[in-house]
GUKOL-917661 format. One line per field, with one value per residue: x, y, z of N, C-alpha, C in turn; residue number from 0. Coordinates in pm, whole numbers. Each point is the difference from the previous one (the first is absolute). Example, Ala and Ser with C-alpha at 12.3 -4.5 7.8 and 13.67 -1.06 7.14 Angstrom:
2
n_px	[1319/-35] $
n_py	[-569/105] $
n_pz	[780/-72] $
ca_px	[-89/82] $
ca_py	[119/119] $
ca_pz	[0/6] $
c_px	[90/-77] $
c_py	[120/109] $
c_pz	[0/73] $
k	[0/1] $
***
This chain:
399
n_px	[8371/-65/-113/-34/-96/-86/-29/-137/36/-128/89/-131/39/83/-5/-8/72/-6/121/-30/-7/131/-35/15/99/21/64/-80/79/-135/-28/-38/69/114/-120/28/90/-155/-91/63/-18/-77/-43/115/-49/-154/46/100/-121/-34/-47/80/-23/85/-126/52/6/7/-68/-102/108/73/-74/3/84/30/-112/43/84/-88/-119/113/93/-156/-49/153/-20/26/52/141/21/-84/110/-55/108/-20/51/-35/-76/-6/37/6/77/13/-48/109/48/-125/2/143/-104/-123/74/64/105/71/-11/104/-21/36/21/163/-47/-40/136/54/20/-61/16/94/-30/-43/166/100/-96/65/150/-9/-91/151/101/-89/12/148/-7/103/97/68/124/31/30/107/38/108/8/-131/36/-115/57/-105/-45/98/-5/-115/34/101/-125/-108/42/20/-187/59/88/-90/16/-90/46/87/32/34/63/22/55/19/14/17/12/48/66/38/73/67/47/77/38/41/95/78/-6/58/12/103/-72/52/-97/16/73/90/74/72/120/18/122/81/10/86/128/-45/-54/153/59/17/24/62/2/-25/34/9/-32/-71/19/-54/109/23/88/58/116/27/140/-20/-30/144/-12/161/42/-103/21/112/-32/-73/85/168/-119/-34/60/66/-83/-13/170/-56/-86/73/-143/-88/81/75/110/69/75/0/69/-71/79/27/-125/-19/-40/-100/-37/175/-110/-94/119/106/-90/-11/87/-25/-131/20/129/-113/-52/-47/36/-84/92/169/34/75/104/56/74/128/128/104/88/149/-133/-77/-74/51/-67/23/55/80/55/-11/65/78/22/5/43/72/54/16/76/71/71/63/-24/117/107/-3/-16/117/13/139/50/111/-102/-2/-13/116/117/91/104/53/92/-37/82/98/-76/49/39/60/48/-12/37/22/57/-44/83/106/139/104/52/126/127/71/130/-107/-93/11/-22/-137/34/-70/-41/-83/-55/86/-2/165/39/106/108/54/49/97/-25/-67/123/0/-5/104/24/25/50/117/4/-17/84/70/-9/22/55/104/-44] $
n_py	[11417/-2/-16/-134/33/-67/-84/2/-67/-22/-16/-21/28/-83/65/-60/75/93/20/-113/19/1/-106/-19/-107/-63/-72/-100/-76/67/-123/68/-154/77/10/-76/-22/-1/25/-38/-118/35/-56/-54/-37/-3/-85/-36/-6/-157/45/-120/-131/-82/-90/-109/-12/-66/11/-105/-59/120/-63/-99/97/-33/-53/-88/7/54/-91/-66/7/-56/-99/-47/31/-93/138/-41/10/-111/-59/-58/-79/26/-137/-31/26/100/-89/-110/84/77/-99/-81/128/57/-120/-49/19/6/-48/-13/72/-71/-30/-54/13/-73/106/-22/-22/28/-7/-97/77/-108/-92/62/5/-151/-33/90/-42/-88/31/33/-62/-44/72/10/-111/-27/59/-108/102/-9/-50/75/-102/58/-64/19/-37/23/104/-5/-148/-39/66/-83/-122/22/57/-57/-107/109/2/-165/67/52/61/43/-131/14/62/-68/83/38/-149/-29/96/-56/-195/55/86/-114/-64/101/43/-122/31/165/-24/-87/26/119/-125/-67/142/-11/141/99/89/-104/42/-62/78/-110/22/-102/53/-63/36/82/-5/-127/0/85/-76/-105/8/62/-156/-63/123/-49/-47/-60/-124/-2/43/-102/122/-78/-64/-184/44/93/-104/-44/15/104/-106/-58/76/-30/-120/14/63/-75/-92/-1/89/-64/-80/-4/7/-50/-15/-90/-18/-128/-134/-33/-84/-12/-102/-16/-53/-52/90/-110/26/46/129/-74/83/-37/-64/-16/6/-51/-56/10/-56/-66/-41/-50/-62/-39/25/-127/8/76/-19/2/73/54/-65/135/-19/66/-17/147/53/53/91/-116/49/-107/-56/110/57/-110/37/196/-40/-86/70/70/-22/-46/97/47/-143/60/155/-33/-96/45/34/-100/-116/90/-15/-24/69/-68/-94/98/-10/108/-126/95/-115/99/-23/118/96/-61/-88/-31/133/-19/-120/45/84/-39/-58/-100/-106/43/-80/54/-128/58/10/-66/37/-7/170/-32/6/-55/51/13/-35/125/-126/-27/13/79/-123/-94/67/-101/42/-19/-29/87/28/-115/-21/91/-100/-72/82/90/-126/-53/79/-26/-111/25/119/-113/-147] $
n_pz	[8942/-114/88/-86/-106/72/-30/79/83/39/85/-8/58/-60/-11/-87/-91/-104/19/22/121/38/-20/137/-44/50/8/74/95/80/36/-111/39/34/52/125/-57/-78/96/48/-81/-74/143/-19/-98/60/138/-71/-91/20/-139/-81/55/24/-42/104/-184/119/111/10/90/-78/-114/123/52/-162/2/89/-103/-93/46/30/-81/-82/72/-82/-67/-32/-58/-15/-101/52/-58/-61/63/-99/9/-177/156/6/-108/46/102/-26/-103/59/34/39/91/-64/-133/85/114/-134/35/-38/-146/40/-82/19/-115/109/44/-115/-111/-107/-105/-57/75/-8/-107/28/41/-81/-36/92/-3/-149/-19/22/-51/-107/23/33/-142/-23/42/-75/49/-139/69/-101/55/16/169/-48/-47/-54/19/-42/64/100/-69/34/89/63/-72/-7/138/13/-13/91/-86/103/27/101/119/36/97/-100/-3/144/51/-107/25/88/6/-52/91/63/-114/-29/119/4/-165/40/164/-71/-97/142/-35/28/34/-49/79/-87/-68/79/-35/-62/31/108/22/44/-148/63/-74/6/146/-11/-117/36/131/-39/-53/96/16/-109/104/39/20/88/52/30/35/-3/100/-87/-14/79/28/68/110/34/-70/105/128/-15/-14/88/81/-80/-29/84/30/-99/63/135/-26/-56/102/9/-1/27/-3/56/-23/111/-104/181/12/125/49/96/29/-154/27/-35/104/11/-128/64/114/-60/-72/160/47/-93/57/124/-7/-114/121/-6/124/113/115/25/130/-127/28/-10/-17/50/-129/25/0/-52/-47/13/100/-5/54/60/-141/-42/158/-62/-100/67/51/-81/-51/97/40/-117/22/134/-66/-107/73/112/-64/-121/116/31/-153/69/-92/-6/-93/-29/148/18/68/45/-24/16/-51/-101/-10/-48/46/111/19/-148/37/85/-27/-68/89/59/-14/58/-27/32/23/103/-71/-27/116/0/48/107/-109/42/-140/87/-123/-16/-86/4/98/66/37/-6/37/-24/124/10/133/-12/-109/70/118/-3/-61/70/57/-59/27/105/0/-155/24/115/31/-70/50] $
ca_px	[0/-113/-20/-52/-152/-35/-172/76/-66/-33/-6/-46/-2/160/8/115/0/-117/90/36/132/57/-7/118/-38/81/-76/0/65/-35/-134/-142/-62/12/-30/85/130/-20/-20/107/104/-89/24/113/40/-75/101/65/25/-21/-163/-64/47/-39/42/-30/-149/90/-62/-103/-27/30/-129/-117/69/15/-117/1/152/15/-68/82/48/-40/-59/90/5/121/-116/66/-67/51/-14/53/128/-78/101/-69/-106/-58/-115/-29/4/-93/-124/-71/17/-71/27/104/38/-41/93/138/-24/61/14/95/-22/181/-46/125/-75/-154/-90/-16/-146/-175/30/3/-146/-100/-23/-42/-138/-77/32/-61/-174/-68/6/-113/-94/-23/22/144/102/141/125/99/150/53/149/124/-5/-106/-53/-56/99/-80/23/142/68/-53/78/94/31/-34/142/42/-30/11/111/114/-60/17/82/-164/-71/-120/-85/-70/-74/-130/-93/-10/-55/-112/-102/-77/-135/-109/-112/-102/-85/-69/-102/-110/-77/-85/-45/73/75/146/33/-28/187/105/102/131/121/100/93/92/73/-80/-70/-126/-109/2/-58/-175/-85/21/-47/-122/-33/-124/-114/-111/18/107/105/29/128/69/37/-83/80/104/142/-5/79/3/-42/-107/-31/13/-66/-108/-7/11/-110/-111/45/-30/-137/-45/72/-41/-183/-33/21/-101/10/97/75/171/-60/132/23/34/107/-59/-49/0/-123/-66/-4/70/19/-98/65/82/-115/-39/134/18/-54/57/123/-11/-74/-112/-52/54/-26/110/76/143/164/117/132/127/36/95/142/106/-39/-97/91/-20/-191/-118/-103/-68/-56/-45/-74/-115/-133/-92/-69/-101/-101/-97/-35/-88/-105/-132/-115/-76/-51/-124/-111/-34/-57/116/-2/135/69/54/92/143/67/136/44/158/127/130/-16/19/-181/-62/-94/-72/-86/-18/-56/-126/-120/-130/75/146/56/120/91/98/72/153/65/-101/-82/-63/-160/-93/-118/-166/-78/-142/-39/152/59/55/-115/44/106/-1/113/-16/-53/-126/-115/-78/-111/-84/-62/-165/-149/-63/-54/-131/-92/-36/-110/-130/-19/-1/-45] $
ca_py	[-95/-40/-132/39/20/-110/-61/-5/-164/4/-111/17/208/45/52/-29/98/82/98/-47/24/-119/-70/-150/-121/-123/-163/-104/-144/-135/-37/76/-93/36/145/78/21/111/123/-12/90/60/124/26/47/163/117/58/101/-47/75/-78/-63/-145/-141/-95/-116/-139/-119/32/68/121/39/-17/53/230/49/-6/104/174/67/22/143/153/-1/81/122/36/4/17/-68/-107/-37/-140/-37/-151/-38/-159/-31/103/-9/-114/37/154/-112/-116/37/126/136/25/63/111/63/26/148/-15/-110/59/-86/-56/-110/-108/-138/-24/-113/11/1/67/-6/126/85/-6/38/127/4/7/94/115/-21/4/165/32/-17/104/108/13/21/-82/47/-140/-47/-104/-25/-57/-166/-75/51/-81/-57/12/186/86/-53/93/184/-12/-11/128/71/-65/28/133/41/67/-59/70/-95/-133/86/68/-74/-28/143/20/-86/43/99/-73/-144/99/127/-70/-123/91/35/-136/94/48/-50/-104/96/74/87/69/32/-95/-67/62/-70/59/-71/16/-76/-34/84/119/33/-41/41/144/3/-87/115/117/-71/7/109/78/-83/100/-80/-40/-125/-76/-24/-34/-92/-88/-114/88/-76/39/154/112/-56/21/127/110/-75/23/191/34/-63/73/120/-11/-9/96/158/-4/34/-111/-84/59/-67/-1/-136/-57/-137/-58/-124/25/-133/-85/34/77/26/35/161/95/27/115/116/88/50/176/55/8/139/159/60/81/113/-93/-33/-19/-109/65/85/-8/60/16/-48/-6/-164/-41/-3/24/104/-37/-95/-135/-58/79/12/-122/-42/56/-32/-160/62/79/-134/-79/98/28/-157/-35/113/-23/-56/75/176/-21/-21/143/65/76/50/-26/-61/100/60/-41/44/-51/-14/35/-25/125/155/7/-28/21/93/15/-150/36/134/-95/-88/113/24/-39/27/6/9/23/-39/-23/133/44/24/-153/47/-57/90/-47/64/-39/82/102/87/-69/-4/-4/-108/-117/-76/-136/-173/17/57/-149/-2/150/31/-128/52/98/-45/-21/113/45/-152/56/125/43/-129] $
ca_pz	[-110/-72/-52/-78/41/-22/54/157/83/134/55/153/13/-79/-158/-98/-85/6/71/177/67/-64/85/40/27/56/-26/156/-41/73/-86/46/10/116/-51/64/-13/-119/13/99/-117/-81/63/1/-122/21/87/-25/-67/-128/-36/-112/19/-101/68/-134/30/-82/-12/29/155/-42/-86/116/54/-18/4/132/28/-51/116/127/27/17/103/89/-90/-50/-162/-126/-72/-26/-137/2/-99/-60/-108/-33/32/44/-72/59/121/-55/-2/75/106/-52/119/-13/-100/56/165/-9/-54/-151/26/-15/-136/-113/-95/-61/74/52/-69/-121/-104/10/185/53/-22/68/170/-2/-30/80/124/-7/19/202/2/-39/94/174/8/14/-86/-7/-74/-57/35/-16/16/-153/-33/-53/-147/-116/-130/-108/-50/-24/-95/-87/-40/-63/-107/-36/26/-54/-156/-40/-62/122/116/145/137/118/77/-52/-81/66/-15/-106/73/116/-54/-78/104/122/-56/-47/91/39/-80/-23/78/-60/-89/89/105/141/-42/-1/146/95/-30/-6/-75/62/-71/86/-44/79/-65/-41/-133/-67/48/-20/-123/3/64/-118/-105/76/23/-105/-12/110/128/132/-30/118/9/99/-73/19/155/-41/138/147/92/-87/-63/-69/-17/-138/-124/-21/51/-85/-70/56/-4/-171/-32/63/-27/-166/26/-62/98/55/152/9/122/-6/92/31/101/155/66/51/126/-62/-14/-107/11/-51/-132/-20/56/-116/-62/76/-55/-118/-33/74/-124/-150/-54/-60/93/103/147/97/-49/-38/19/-62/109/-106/39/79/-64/113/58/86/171/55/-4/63/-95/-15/91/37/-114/80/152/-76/-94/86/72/-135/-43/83/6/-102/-14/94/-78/-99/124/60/-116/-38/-127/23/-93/-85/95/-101/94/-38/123/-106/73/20/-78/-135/-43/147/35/-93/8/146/-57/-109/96/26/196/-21/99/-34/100/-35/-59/74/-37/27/133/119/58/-102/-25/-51/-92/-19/-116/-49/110/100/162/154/17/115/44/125/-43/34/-95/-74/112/-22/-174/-28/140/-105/-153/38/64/-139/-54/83/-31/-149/-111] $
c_px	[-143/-23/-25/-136/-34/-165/51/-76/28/43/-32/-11/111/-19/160/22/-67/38/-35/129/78/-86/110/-132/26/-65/76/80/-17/-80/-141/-145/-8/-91/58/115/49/-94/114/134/-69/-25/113/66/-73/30/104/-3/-94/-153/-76/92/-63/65/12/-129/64/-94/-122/10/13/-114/-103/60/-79/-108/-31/133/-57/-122/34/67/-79/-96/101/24/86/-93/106/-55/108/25/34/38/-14/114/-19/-120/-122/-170/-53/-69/-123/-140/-45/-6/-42/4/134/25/-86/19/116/-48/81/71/183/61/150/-95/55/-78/-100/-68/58/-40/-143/19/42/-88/-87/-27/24/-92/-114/-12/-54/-119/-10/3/-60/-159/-1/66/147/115/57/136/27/144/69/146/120/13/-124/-36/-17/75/-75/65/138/20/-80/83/155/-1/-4/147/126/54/59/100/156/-128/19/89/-102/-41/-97/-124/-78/-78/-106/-76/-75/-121/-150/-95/-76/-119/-97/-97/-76/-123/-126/-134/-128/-74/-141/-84/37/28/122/20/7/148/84/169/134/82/135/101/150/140/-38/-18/-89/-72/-59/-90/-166/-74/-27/-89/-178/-32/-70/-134/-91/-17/113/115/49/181/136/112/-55/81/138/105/-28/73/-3/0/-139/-68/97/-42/-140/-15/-30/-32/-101/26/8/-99/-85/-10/-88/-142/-36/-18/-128/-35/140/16/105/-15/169/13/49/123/-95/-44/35/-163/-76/-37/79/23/-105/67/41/-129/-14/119/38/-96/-14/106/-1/-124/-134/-135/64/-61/-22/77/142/98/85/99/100/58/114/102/116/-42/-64/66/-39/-149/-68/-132/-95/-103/-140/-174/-55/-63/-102/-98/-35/-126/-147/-95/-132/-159/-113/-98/-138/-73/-93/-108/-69/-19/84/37/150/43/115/131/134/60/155/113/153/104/137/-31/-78/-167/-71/-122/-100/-152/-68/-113/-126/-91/-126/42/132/72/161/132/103/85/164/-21/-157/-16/-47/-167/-104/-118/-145/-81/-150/-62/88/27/-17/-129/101/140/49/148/23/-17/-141/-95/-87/-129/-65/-37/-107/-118/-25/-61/-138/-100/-35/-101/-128/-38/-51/-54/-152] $
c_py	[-24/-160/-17/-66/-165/-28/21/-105/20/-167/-12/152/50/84/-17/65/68/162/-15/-29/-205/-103/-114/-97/-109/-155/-79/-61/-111/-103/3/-87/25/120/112/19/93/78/104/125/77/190/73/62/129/87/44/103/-98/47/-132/-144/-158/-100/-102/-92/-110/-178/-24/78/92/70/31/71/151/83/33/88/114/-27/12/141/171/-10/87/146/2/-23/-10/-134/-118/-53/-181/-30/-143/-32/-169/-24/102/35/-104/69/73/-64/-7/60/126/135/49/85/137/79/72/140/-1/-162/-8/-157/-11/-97/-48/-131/-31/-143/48/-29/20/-7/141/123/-12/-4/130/104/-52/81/113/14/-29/154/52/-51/68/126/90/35/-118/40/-118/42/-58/-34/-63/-116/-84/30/-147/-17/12/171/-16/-69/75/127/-126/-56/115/47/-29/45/134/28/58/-35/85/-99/-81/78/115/-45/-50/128/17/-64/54/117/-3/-34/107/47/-134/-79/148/-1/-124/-4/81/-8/-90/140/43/109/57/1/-126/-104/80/-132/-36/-111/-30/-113/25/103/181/77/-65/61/156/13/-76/147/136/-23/46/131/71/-93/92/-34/62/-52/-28/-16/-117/-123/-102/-50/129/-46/60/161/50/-48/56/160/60/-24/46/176/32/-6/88/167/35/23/132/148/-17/37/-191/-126/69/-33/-75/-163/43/-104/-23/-133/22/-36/-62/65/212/49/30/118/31/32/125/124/30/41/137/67/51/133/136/48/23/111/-49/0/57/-89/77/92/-37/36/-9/-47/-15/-146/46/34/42/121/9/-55/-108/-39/101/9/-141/-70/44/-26/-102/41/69/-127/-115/104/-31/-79/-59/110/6/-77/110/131/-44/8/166/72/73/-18/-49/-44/73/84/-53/75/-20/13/-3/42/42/84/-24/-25/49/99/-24/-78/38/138/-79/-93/65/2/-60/39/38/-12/-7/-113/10/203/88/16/-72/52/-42/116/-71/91/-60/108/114/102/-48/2/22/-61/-74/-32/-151/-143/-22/1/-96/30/176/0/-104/113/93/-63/-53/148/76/-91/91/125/65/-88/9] $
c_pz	[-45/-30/-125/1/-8/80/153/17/124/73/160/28/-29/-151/-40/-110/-34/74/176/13/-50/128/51/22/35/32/103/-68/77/-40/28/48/200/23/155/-15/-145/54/98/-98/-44/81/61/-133/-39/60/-55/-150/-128/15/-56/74/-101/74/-157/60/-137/-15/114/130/13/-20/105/98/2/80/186/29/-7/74/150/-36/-41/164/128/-40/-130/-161/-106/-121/-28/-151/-40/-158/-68/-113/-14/15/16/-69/86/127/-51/30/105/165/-54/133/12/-95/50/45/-84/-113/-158/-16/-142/-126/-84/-152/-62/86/35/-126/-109/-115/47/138/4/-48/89/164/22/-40/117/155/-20/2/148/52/-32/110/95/9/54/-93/-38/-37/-91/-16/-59/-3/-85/81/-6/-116/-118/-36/-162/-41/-4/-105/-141/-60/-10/-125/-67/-54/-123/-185/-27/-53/75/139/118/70/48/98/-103/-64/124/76/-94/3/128/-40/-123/61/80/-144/-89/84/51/-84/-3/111/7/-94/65/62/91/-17/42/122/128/-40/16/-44/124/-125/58/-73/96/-35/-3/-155/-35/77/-22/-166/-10/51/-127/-113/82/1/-83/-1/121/92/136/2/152/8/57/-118/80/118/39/121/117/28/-151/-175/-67/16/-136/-104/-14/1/-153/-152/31/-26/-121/-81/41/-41/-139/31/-7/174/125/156/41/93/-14/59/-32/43/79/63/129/143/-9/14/-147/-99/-48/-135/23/52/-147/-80/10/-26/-144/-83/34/-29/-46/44/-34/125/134/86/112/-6/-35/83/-77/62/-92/43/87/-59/120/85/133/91/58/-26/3/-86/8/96/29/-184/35/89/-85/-49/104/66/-97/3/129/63/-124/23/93/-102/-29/54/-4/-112/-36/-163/-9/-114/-63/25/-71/142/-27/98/-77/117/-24/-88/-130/-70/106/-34/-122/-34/110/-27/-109/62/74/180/-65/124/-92/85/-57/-23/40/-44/-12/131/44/3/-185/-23/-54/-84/18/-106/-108/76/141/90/155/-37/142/-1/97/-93/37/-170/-77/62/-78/-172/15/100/-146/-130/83/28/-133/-14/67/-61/-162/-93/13] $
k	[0/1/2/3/4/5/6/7/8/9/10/11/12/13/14/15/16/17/18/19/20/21/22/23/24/25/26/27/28/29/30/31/32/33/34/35/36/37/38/39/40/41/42/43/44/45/46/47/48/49/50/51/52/53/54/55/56/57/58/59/60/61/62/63/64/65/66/67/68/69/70/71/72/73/74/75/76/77/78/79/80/81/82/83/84/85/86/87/88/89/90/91/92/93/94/95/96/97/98/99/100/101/102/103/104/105/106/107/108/109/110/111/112/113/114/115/116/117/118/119/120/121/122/123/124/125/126/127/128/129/130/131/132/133/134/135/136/137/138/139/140/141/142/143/144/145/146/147/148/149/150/151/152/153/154/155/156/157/158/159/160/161/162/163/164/165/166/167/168/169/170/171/172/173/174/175/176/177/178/179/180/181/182/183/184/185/186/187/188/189/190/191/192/193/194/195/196/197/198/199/200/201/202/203/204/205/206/207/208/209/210/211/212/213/214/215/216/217/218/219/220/221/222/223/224/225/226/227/228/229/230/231/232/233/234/235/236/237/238/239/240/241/242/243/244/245/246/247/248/249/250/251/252/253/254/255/256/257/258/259/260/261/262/263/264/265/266/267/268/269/270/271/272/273/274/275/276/277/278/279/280/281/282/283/284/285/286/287/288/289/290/291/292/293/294/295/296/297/298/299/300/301/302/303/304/305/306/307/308/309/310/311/312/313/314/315/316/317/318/319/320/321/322/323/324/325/326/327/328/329/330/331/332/333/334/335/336/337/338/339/340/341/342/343/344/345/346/347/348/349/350/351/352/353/354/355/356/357/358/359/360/361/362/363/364/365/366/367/368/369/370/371/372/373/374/375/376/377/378/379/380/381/382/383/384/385/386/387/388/389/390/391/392/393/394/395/396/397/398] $
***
């Protein structure tokens, strides 16, 4: 898929468009007034895959926080670029707390709240001379539940005038879309240059977010993907896979959230897992290595397959950290674990290790493929224990 061409922004040692790879990103929900219980998260969210993380910076203790946070976690090593989330006050914060606006690697701007009329010219005018001082990106953000009442009543009267009026979602898609390229342009009027904004447009709905985003794409800027609340469990993974993938499949989209809501005592991490997920499906990014695994039908005999697709994949889960350590090459690795004639060998034969087991009214015996030709077939109840030793001894020999 072709991105399409845009400024690249560096955030911290992140390059952001510019044909870099997509970046994840993900944001604490602790309060950053805690700075152990946010660096805590923060490296938990690196561990698992996040490159670009964000806190909020909501009020003074926050503001006096940041700076002792991102020097606790690079003393630990940890270098992803911190970003702070400023909404109402940020112009205020920015000021009056200078080592907070220093320490933080982008500073992440809604110019649905920051003030209206000359008030909002002018506190957004001042976040940006703090970016300019210290030499910081910014994203502008802007969202359908804060968006400028002033601008929206603006385009619906607009709207209003027209002969064959737009829908209220296009009419707010068009507010939306306004607000990101007129506060970009305004930006860069105070001097910020190009390479130093990036956009986003999140909204709760996916046709709007799918269209705002499209609207954005002929501009030069970065665009910052995701929806603004995409819910809980499966809910919000399809809401977002499938927003996201839209976009994506188009070259459109330069850093990526799935921001889910947690169910309770739910790990944080797990929006940044689908992230990895999501781009490695499409081909966007690798991690890990893939499994194929069929779903099963009257062909297949009782668990075996299934039992034997969860051993693969726990195996994977607890040996990757070790490969990497060892410089092992795996991301890429495509393994398959099929479960009768009919795909078996084929899916199996295409992997770069497969296995093919048999099937009701099928030979009691599992043909193993490596690299499209047979390696070993395996009878018994042995052939779980004998495909994880041959997939460790390909990780070694061949990664």
């Amino acid at each position: 898929m072709n991105q399409r061409k845009t400024e690249q922004v560096m955030i911290g040692s992140v390059p952001v468009g510019g044909g870099a790879p997509i970046a994840i990103q993900s944001m604490t929900n602790t309060d950053t007034a805690d700075t152990k219980a946010t660096a805590s998260q923060i490296k938990e969210l690196v561990a698992a895959g996040a490159e670009i993380v964000r806190v909020t910076v909501n009020n003074e203790e926050a503001a006096a926080a940041v700076s002792p946070l991102v020097d606790s976690l690079r003393a630990e090593g940890c270098t992803a670029p911190i970003i702070g989330d400023f909404h109402f006050n940020g112009h205020i914060l920015l000021e009056a707390f200078p080592a907070c606006a220093r320490a933080l690697d982008k500073y992440r701007i809604n110019p649905g709240n920051v003030g209206r009329g000359a008030l909002h010219d002018e506190n957004f005018a001042t976040m940006i001379r703090c970016a300019l001082r210290y030499d910081k990106p910014v994203r502008i953000g802007v969202n359908a539940g804060s968006l400028d009442p002033d601008l929206l009543t603006r385009h619906m009267v607009e709207n209003a005038r027209l002969k064959v009026p737009r829908s209220d979602s296009e009419v707010v898609c068009g507010a939306l879309v306004a607000s990101a390229l007129d506060s970009a342009a305004a930006a860069e009027e105070l001097g910020l240059p190009r390479n130093k904004i990036i956009l986003s447009v999140k909204v709760s709905e996916l046709p709007v977010v799918v269209a705002a985003n499209k609207a954005l794409a002929g501009s030069p800027y970065p665009l910052h993907l995701g929806l603004t609340e995409a819910g809980m469990g499966d809910q919000g993974v399809v809401a977002s896979s499938a927003a996201l993938a839209v976009l994506l499949s188009q070259g459109i989209g330069d850093t990526i959230r799935i921001s889910l809501t947690p169910r309770p005592g739910e790990p944080r991490a797990r929006e940044v897992e689908l992230c990895r997920w999501l781009l490695q499906s499409m081909g966007l990014r690798s991690f890990r290595p893939s499994i194929t695994s069929c779903p099963g039908c009257g062909r297949t005999t009782n668990e075996r397959y299934q039992r034997l697709a969860e051993s693969v994949t726990t195996y994977i889960d607890e040996r990757l950290p070790l490969w990497e350590v060892a410089g092992k090459k795996v991301d890429t690795l495509k393994i398959a674990v099929m479960g009768c004639v009919v795909n078996g060998p084929g899916e199996a034969r295409n992997a770069d290790l497969g296995i093919s087991l048999p099937g009701k009214s099928e030979e009691p015996l599992a043909v193993i493929f490596k690299r499209g030709a047979v390696y070993k077939t395996v009878r018994g109840e042995s052939l779980e224990e004998a495909f994880l030793l041959i997939l460790e001894e390909f990780v070694q020999d061949e990664c």
